[in-house]
N, C-alpha and C positions, 0 to 999 in steps of 0.2 A: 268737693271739687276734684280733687285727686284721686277718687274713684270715676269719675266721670273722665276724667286726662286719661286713665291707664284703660278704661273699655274702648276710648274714643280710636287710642293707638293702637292696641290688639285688633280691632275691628278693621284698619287701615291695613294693617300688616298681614290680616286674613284677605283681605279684597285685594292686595298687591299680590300675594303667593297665587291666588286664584286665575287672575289675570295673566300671571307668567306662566303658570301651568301648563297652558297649550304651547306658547311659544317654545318652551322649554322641551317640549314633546316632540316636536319638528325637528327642534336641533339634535335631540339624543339619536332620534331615528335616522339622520342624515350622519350623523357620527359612526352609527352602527354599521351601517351599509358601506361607509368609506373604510373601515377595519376591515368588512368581507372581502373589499376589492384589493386593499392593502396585501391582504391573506394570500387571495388567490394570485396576484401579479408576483410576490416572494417566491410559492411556489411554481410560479411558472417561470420566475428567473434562475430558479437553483436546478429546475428542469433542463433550459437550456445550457445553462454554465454545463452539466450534467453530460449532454450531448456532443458539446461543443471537445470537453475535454476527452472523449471519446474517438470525436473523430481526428483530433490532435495525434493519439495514441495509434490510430489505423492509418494516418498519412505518415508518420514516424516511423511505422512497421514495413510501409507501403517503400517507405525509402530507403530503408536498412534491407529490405528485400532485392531491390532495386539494384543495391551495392555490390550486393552478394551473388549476382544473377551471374550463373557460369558461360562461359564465352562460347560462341555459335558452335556445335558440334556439326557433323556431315552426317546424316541419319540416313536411313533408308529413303527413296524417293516418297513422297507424298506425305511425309511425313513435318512436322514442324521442330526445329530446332528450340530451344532453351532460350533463346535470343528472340527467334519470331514468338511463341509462346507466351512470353513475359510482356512483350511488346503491348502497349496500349495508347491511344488515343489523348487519353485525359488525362495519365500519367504523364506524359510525353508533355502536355501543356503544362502541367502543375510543374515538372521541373525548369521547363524555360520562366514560367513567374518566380518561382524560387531563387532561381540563378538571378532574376533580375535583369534578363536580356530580352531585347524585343527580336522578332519573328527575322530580322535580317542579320541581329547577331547570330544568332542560334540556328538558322542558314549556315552564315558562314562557317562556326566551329563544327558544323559537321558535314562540311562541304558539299554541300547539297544548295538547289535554289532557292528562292524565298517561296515559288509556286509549288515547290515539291514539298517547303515544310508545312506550307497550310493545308495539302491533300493528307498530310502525316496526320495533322492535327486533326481534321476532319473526317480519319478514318478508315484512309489507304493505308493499305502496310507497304512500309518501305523493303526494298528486296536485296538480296545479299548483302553486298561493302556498305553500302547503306543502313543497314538495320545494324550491324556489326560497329560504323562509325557510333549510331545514336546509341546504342549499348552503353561504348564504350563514356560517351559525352552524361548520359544519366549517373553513371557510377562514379562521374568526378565531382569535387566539392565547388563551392563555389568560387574561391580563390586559384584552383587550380584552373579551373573551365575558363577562367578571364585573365590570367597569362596563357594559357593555349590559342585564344581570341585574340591577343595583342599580337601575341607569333605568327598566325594567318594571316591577320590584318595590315601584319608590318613587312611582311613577305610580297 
């Protein structure tokens, strides 16, 4: 009888292994493909982290350039000054989000209109005392640009 118990249970435990076999196949393979996808979204987070701190390093440069940018000279006619030269569009905006001011502060600290900062922003170049003000408003920090803002404002 005890031969007959231990074939009955081996025989059991072959037909349960056999049965889970396929199940078991589905799940490794659905396992495997979630490691591939695992894989490739790591590397495409370290990609961007990657890029990211990149362009962190070029808007940082982009600022310390900014800072350093030497004041309007008088050049030859037709020529562009250090001031108009440097000048840009999207610069121009990145530092009013930086500063933290909206389009009518940042108006005013460079006393100019609000119509005349969205043509700036948009890609007119601002001309003389104007381009010479926003120069001069990109190369302050942020603390100083908003006591300059309270002094206009309070003026």
């Amino acid at each position: 009888m005890a031969a007959f118990a231990e074939s009955f249970r081996s025989e059991i435990t072959r037909l349960a292994r056999k049965e889970l076999k396929g199940e078991l196949e589905t799940i490794r393979k659905g396992l495997a493909s979630q490691r591939t996808e695992i894989v490739a979204l790591k590397r495409a987070l370290k990609d961007a982290t990657t890029e990211i701190r990149q362009l962190q390093r070029a808007f940082a440069g982009a600022s310390k350039r900014r800072a350093e940018a030497p004041a309007a000279t008088k050049g030859k006619p037709g020529r562009k000054s250090a001031v108009e030269a440097s000048f840009g569009p999207a610069a121009f905006k990145a530092c009013r989000i930086e500063l933290g001011m909206t389009q009518k502060q940042m108006a005013t600290l460079v006393q100019g209109s609000l119509a005349s900062l969205v043509r700036w922003e948009n890609g007119t170049q601002p001309r003389g005392a104007a381009l010479q003000r926003i120069a001069d408003v990109m190369s302050m920090g942020k603390a100083k640009a908003w006591s300059e803002l309270e002094k206009l404002e309070a003026a």
